[in-house]
N, C-alpha and C positions, 0 to 999 in steps of 0.2 A: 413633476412640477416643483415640488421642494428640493428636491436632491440638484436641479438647475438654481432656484433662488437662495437655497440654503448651502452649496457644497458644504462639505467634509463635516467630521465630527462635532460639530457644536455647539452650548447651549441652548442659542436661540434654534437650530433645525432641532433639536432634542424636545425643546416647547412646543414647537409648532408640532409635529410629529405626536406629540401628546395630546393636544387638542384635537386632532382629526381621527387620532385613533378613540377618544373617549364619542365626538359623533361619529361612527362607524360602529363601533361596542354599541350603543343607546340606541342607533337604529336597527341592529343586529335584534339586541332585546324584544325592544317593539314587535319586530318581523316576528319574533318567534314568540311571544305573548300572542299576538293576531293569529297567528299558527294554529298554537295549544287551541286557546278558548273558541278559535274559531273549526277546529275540525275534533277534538280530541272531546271539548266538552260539550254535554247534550244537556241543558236544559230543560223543561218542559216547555211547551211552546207559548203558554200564557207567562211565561217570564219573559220572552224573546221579543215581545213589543208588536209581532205580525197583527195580531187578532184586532190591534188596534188600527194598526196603518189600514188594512181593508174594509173595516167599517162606512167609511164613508166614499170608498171607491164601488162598491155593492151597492151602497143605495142610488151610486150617479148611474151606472151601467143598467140596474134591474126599471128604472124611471127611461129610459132608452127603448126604442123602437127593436125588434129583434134581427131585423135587417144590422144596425147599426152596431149590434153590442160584438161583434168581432172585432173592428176598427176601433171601437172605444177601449178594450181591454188592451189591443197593442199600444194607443195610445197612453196608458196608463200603465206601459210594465217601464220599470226604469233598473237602470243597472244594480239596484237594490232588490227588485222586485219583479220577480213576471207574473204578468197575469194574464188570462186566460179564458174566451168563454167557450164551451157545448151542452146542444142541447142533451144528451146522454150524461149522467155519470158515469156510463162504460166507457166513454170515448176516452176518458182520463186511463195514461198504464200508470195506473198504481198497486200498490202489493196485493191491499187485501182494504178492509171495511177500517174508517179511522177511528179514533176517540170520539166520540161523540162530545161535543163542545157548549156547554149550558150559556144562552146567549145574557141568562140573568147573571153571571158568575162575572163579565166585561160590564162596565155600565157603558161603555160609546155602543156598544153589541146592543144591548137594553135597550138605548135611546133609539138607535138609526134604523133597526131593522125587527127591532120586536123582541119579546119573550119566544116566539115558537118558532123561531127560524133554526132551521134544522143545518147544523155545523157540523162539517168532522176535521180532527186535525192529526196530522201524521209527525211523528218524532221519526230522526234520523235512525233509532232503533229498528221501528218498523218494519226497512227495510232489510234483504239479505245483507249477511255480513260481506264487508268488503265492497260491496257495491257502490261503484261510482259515483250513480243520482241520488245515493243516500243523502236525503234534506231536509229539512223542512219542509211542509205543506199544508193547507188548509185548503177545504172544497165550501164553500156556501153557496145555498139554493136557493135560488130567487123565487117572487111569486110563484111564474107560470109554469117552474118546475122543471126550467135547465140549472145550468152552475156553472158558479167562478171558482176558478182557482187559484192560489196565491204562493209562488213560490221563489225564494230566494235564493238564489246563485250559489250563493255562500251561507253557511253556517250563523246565524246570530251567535254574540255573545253570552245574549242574555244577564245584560247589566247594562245600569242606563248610561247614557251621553256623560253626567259625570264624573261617577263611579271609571267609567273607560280614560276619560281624561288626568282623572288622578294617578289611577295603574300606570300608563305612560310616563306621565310624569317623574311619579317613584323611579320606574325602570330606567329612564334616561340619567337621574341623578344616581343610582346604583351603579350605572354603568361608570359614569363621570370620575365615580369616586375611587372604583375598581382599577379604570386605568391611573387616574392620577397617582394613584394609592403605589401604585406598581411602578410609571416611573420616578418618581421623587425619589421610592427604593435606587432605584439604578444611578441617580443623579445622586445620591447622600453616602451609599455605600462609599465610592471613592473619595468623596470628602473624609468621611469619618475613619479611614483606613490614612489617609494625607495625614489626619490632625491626631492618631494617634502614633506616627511613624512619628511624628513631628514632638509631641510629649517625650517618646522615647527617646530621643537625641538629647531631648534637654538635660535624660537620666543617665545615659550612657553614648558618651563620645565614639565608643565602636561601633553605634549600630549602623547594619547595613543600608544602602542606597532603598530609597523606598520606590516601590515596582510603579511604572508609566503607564497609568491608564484612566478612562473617563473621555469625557469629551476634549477636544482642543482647547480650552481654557484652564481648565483642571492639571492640563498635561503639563502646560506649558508652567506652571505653578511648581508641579512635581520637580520638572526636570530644573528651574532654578534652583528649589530647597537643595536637590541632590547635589549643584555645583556647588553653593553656598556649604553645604555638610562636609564635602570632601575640602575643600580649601580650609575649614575650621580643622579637621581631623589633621591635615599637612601640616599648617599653622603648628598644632599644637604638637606632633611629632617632631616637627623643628625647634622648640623652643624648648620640651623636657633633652633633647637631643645634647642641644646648646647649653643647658645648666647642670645637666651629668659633665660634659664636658670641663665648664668653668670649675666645677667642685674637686674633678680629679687635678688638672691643673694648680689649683689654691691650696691643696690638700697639701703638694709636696712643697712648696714654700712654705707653710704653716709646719710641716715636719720638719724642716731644715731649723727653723726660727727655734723652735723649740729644742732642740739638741744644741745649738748655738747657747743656747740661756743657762744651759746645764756649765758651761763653764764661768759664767760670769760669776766675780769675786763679789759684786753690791750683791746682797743676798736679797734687800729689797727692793731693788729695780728687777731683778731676777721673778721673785715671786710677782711681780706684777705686770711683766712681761708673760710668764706663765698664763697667767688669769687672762688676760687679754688673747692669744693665742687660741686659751678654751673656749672662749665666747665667739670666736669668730668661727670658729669650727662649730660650736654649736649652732650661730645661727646659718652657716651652711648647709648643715644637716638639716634643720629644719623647713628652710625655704626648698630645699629637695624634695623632702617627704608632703610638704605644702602643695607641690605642684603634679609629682607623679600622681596624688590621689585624685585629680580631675581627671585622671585618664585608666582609671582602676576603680569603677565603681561597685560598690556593693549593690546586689540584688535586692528588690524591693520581696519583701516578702510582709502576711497577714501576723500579728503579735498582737501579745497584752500593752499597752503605754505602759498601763496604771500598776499591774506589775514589774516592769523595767525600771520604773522609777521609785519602785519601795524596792529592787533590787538595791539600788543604787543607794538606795537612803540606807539600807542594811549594811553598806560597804562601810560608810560612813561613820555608822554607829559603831562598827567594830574597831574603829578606832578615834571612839570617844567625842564625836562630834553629833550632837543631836542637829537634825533635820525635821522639822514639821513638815507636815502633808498634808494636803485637803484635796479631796475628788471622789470620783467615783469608786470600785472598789476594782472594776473591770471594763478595760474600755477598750474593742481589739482595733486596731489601726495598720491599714497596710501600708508600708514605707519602709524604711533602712534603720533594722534597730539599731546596729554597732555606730553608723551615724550620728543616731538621735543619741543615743547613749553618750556620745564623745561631746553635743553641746551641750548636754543639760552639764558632765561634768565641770568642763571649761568654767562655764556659769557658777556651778557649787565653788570649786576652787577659785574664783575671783572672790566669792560670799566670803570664804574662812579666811583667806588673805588678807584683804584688806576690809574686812568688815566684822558684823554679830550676828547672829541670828536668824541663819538662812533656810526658805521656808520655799517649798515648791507648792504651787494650787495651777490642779488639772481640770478643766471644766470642756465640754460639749455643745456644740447646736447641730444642726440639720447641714448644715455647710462645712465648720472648721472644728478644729481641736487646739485650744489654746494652751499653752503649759507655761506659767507664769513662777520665775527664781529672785524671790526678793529679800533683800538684806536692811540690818539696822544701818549701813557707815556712814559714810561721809559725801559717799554721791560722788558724781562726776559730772565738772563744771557743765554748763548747759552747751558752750561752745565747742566742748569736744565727744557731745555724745557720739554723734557719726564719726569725727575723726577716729575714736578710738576702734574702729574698723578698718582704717587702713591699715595695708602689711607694714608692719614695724614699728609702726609708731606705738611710743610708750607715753604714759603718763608720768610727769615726774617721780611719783611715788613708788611706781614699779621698776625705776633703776635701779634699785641697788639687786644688787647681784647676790645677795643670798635667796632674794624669793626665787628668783630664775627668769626665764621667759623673756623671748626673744621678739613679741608683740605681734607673732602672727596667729594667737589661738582663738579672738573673737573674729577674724578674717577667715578662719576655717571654721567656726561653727554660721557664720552667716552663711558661711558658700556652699554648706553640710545640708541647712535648712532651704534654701533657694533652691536646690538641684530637686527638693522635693515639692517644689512651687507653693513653699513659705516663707515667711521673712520672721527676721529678728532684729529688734529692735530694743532701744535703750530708752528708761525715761527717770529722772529724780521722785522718788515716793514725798510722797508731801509731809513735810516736818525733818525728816532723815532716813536717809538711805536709798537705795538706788534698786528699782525692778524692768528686769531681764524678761520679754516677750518673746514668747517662738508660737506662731501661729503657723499650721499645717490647715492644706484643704481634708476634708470629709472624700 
């Protein structure tokens, strides 16, 4: 009936399908709780509730004419309960002589039928093993010294009406939660395999097509990301393709220009023909190297930061630049050291260039890792914090051509820190000077 109202793979038949198997499991339970307690476990009979149910079936029957107490006892057996009357207790087949049952130990026993009425009651032990009729039974002897019998079909549990209904209960929710438990696994597995094939593209452009499976919803999700992955992979084979291309092209104009300038007589247009020639080679080379590394990425691997970055301050110091540091002493972080390494640099080297007293502070929560490069200078107008992220763009101050830099090295430490699902961000320190944020997930 599902597989007509729900065809093919799913969520909603994967739901429904879950619900009928959790009522199916919970009635399973039951059955077999009813089972156990009802065949496996024996009681004594004064826990099983009989001695009470026939109390006052005994006093209606023995108050009965003896013609009538046959008729009365069929009348009185119910699918819970047979009972039974002869005038012999030989006519009864049973094993052997019962327990003898103290009628003062019941008080409905006490009340209905006296202290001296002579009881016996049989446990399923009783009888041989393996045997069939093994049951429950009690025999009570009325006045004139025939007897009823009292025997039930089935096994009591020997717990009461609500003790039984809480057991079910439990067992139905045990069940519920047993399958739920089990398919949500089967429904989240292919999720959590989807959204980590899906993190890894963000880290590495080669990764492969992630594998098609899960219900019809899931799939059809899979199989878009996988068009969408392979057209970005194309996309971006075509476009590092195309700028190897324009480089090797530009290259030999730019060699031509420059052998040209070797013979010019201005010796000053010459040398500054030169200079310009270098710079556009340079920043050829560099929007190269800019762009291959989105398609060559470093492996994330487990490191110290807090290490890396008194590495780094060590570099620093050996060539007479002091860096403060504030942090922890040891902080291991899994991500791309040579990465992280190359922004915190970039960051140092804007510090000493155009500023004073550059000071890295590493700090931690439960979620991120912040590493924080702030200097005394001059700041960067508020109108061009973001700008100074886009490729090429320079600040006035960083044209002159002795610092160097071609304005794509805060463009590559954003896109260093992004590919590790952080950002970097620019903001003016209050009074003077300008701090560098690179926040990383935990």
């Amino acid at each position: 009936m599902i597989r007509r109202l729900l065809p093919g793979d799913t969520l909603s038949r994967r739901i429904a399908l879950t619900i009928v198997a959790a009522m199916l499991a919970s009635l399973a339970l039951n059955a077999l709780f009813v089972q156990v307690a009802g065949i496996w476990a024996r009681p004594p009979i004064e826990r099983t509730g009989l001695l009470e149910q026939i109390a006052a079936t005994s006093r209606v029957i023995e108050a009965a004419p003896v013609s009538l107490r046959p008729q009365l006892a069929d009348a009185a057996s119910s699918a819970m309960l047979q009972v039974s009357w002869k005038a012999q207790r030989a006519d009864f087949d049973l094993p052997n002589d019962g327990v003898r049952v103290e009628a003062s130990r019941v008080p409905v026993l006490q009340q209905l039928l006296g202290g001296d009425r002579k009881i016996e009651a049989f446990n399923p032990d009783d009888w041989p093993r393996n045997n069939p009729r093994a049951h429950y039974a009690a025999l009570v002897q009325l006045a004139d010294g025939s007897w009823l019998s009292f025997i039930p079909p089935e096994r009591s549990w020997g717990l009461e009406l609500g003790t039984r209904i809480a057991i079910i209960i439990a067992l139905g929710l045990i069940a519920t939660f047993l399958v739920a438990w089990i398919a949500t696994r089967q429904l989240a597995n292919p999720l959590q395999r989807f959204s980590r094939a899906a993190r890894r593209f963000g880290t590495d452009l080669r990764a492969p097509p992630i594998k098609i499976e899960g219900p019809h919803e899931i799939r059809q999700a899979i199989v878009a990301f996988n068009t969408m992955q392979a057209q970005i992979q194309h996309f971006i084979a075509e476009r590092t393709h195309m700028l190897a291309s324009i480089s090797h092209d530009l290259r030999a104009p730019l060699t031509r220009m420059r052998l040209r300038s070797e013979f010019m007589e201005d010796l000053d247009h010459q040398r500054k023909l030169i200079r310009d020639v270098e710079e556009m080679q340079s920043m050829i080379n560099a929007a190269l190297a800019f762009f291959r590394e989105d398609t060559h990425r470093e492996p994330s691997t487990a490191f110290d930061l807090s290490e890396l970055l008194q590495t780094i301050i060590d570099d620093y110091r050996d060539q007479q630049i002091e860096v403060d540091f504030s942090g922890p002493a040891h902080l291991v972080y899994d991500g791309r050291p040579l990465g992280i390494k190359r922004v915190i640099v970039n960051l140092l080297e804007n510090a000493v260039k155009y500023a004073q007293q550059p000071r890295i502070a590493l700090r931690a929560d439960e979620y991120s890792i912040c590493i924080e490069v702030s200097d005394t200078g001059p700041g960067i107008p508020e109108g061009a914090l973001e700008q100074v992220f886009d490729p090429f763009f320079r600040l006035e101050a960083s044209r002159n051509r002795d610092t160097g830099g071609v304005g794509l090295g805060l463009s590559a430490a954003r896109a260093i820190v992004r590919e590790q699902g952080g950002e970097l961000t620019l903001n003016n320190r209050h009074g003077a000077g300008l701090l560098a944020r690179v926040e990383l997930p935990q």
